[in-house]
FISEKOL-932584 format. One record per residue (C-alpha): chain; x, y, z; residue number from 1. Coordinates in steps of 0.05 Angstrom, whole numbers. Example, Ala and Ser with C-alpha at 12.3 -4.5 7.8 and 13.67 -1.06 7.14 Angstrom:
<pts>
ch	px	py	pz	i
A	246	-90	156	1 $
A	273	-21	143	2 $
</pts>
This chain:
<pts>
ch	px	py	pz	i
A	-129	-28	482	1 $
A	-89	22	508	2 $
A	-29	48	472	3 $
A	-64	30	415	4 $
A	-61	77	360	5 $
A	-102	100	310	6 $
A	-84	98	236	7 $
A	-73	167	197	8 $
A	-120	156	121	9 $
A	-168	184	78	10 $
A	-237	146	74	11 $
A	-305	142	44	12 $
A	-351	135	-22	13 $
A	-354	198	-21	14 $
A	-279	210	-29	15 $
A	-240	253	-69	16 $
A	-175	246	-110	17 $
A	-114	221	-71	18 $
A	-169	185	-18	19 $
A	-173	118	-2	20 $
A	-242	79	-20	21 $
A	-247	38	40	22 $
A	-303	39	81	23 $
A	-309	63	149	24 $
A	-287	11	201	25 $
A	-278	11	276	26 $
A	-208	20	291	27 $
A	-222	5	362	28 $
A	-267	-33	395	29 $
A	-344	-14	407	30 $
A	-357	50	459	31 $
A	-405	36	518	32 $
A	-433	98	537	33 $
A	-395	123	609	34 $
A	-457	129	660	35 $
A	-445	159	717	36 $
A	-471	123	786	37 $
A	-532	141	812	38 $
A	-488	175	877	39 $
A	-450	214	829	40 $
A	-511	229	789	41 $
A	-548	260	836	42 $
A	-485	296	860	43 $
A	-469	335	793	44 $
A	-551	345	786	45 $
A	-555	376	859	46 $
A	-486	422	839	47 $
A	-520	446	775	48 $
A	-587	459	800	49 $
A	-578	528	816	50 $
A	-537	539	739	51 $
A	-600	501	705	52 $
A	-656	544	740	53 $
A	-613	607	720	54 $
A	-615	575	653	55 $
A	-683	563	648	56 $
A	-706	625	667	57 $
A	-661	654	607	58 $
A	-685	605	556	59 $
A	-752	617	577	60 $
A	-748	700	581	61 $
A	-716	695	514	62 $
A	-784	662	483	63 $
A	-822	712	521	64 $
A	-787	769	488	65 $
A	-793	743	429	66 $
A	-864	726	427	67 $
A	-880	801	458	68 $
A	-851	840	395	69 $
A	-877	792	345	70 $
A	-947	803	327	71 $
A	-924	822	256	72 $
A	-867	773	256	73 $
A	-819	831	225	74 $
A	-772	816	279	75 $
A	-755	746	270	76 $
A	-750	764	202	77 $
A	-685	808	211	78 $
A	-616	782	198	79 $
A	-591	743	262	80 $
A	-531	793	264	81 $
A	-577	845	293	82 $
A	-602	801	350	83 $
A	-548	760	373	84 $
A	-544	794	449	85 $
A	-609	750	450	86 $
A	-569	680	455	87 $
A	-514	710	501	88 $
A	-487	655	545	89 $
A	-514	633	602	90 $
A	-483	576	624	91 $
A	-407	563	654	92 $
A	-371	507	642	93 $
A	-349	481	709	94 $
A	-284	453	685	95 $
A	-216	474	643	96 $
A	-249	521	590	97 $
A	-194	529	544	98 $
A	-184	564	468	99 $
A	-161	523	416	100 $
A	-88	558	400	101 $
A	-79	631	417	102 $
A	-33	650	365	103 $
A	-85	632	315	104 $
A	-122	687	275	105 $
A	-184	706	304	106 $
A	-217	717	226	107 $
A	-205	636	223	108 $
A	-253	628	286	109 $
A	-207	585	345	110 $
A	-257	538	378	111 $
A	-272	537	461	112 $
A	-276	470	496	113 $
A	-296	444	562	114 $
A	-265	392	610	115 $
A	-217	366	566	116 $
A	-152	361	610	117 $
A	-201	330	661	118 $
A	-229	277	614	119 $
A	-155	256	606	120 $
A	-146	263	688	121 $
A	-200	208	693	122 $
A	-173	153	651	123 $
A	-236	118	633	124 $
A	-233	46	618	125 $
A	-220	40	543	126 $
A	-281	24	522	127 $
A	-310	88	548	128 $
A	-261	128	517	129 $
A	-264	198	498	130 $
A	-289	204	429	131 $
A	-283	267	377	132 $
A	-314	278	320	133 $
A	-294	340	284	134 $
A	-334	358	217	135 $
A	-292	419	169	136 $
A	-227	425	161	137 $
A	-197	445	105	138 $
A	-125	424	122	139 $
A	-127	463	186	140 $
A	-124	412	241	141 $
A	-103	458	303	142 $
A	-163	444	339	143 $
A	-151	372	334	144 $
A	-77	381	355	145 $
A	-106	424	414	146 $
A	-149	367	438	147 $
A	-96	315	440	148 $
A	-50	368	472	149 $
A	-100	371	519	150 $
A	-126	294	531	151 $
A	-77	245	495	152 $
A	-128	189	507	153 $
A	-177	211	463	154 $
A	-209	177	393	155 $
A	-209	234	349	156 $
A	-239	232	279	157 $
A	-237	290	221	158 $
A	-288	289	171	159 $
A	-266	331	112	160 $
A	-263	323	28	161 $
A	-205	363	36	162 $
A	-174	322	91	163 $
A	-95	319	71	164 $
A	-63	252	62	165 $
A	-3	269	115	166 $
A	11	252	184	167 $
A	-42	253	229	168 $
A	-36	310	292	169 $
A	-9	266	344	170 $
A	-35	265	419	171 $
A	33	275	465	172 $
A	62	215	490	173 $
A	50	148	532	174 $
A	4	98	536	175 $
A	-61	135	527	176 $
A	-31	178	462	177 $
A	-63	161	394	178 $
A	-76	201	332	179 $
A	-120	231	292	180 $
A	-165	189	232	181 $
A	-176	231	165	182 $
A	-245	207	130	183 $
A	-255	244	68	184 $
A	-328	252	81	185 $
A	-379	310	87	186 $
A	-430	315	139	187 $
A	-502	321	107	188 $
A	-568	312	116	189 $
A	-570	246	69	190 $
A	-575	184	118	191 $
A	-517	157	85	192 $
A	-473	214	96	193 $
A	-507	230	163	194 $
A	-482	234	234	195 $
A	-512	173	269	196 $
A	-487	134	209	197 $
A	-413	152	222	198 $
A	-431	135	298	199 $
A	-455	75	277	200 $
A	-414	58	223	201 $
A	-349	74	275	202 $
A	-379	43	343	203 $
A	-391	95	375	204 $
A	-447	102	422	205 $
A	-439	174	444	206 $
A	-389	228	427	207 $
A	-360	275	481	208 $
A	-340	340	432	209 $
A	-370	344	373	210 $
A	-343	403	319	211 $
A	-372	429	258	212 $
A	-357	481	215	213 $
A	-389	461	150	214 $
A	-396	532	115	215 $
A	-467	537	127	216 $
A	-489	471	116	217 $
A	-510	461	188	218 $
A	-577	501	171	219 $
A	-587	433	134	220 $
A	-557	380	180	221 $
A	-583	395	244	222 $
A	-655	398	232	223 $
A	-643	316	211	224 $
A	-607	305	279	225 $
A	-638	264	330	226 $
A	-617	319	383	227 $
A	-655	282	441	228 $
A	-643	209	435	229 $
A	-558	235	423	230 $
A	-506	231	473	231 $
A	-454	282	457	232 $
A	-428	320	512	233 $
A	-413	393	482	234 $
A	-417	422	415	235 $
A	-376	474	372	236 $
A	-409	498	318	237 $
A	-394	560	276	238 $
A	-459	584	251	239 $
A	-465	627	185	240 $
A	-515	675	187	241 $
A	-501	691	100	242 $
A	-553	641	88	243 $
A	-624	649	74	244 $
A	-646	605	135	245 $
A	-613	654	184	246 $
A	-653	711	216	247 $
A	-673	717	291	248 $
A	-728	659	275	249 $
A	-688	605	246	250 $
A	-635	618	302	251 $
A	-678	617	355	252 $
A	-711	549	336	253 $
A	-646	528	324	254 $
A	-618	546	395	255 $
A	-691	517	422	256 $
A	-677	459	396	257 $
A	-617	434	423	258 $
A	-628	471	498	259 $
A	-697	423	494	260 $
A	-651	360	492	261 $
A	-608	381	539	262 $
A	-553	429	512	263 $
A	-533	493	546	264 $
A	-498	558	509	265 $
A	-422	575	543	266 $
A	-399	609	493	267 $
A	-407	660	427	268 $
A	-357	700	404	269 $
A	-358	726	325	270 $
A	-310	711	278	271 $
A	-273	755	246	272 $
A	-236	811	262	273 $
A	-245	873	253	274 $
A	-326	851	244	275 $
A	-346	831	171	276 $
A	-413	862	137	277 $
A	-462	853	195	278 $
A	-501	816	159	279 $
A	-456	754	141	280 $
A	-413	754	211	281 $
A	-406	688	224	282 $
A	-401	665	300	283 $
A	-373	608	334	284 $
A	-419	575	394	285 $
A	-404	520	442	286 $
A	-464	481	474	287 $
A	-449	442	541	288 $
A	-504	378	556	289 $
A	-528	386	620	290 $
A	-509	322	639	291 $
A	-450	315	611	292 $
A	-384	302	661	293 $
A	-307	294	637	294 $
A	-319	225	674	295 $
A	-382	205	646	296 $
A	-460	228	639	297 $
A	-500	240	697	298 $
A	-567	188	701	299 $
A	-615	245	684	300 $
A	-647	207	616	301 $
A	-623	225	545	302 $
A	-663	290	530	303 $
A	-674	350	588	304 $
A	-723	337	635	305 $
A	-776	391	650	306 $
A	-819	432	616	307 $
A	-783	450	557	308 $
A	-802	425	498	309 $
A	-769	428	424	310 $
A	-809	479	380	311 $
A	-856	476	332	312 $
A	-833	526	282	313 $
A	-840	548	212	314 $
A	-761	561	210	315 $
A	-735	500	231	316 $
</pts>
């Protein structure tokens, strides 16, 4: 399938005016998940041992502080804003870490990704493809344009109401360039509308970036996901703290959430600039899977191994 190229159109029963009303459809054929051998496995796992204790001893130093000045639970009750040196990053990401487009404003929050040009180095077998699903829009598809700048070969996919009927951004050049899909579609926490139904509905088996900026809506979607049993290799996700499911608690259990299944913090930087009111600065922050390679995942199961467990908590 390759040099095949994927058709620029507006999808969905959820869409809008000017959007098509067909259903979502494969455009390619089914993903099978790229699994590293056990040689490489046990390769990346010995390289990142030393990053994942570091890690873990964050992680786990960040629940003990917590816990320490919470007897009267006042300060996971403050706005995250004031606590955000809390879920500093602690993990690198070992490959190309490049900014979506540098001319862009930094009040319209440019995205960070991992690996990318390396993906494209490895030229997996079609049907383990990079795949990209990116959630929020708005008619601003430079991040999309960045990742097909930066690996031609991947399957990218923009979920957005808004989604313009246009041309699609376009991946360079060759036989592993393709283009961008438009599905006028929101991400929610319905099943119909939710994230393993796209995967499903698409055939896709794993995803290696996944991007959402949904305006706050994630406080509602990602308590639904399935963080554990997913295969997505690294996450952008601009997080809005104006909501009322956003002090130190809920952001904490969020963050314990996905580093239980695996996912590692590389990056926060706010948004916005100079700094909004403190308590409504939103931030963008990139999650890496632990197991996650440009060439495929490493044979360490789907969720973290270890102690670390996802939390039981009132916010989330």
């Amino acid at each position: 399938m390759r040099g095949t190229v994927l058709s620029c159109c507006c999808l969905g029963a959820l869409a809008s005016p000017g959007c098509l009303g067909d259903p979502l459809v494969p455009a390619l054929p089914r993903t099978v998940t790229p699994v590293l051998g056990l040689n490489h496995s046990l390769r990346h796992l010995r390289r990142t041992r030393g990053l994942e204790a570091n890690a873990r001893a964050k992680i786990k130093d960040r629940s003990r502080w917590l816990g320490a000045i919470n007897r009267n639970g006042a300060p996971r009750a403050q706005p995250v804003t004031f606590g955000w040196a809390l879920f500093a990053p602690y993990y690198p990401c070992p490959w190309t870490f490049d900014r979506e487009d540098e001319r862009k404003p930094l009040r319209d929050g440019p995205k960070w990704t991992c690996g990318l040009p390396e993906v494209q180095a490895a030229q997996r077998p079609d049907e383990q493809r990079c795949v990209v699903y990116s959630f929020g829009s708005r008619g601003d598809d430079l991040f999309e344009r960045r990742v097909l700048q930066l690996a031609p070969g991947c399957e990218v996919h923009i979920f957005d109401r808004s989604a313009p009927v246009r041309p699609a951004p376009r991946g360079g050049s060759g036989p592993y360039a393709r283009t961008a899909r438009y599905h006028c579609r929101y991400l929610t926490a319905d099943n119909a509308s939710s994230l393993s139904t796209y995967m499903r509905q698409l055939g896709h088996d794993y995803l290696d970036v996944l991007k959402v900026d949904i305006e706050g809506m994630e406080w509602d979607v990602f308590p639904g996901i399935d963080w554990p049993r997913a295969r997505i290799g690294q996450i952008q996700v601009e997080i809005h703290p104006a909501h009322p499911r956003s002090t130190v608690g809920h952001v904490d259990a969020l963050f314990a959430t996905l580093e239980a299944a695996g996912y590692r913090v590389i990056s926060i930087e706010p948004v916005g600039f100079p700094p909004s009111d403190a308590g409504s600065q939103p931030v963008e922050a990139v999650f890496l899977h632990r197991t996650w390679t440009p060439w495929g995942f490493a044979r360490s199961g789907r969720a973290a191994s270890g102690k670390l467990a996802p939390p039981h908590s009132p916010y989330f």
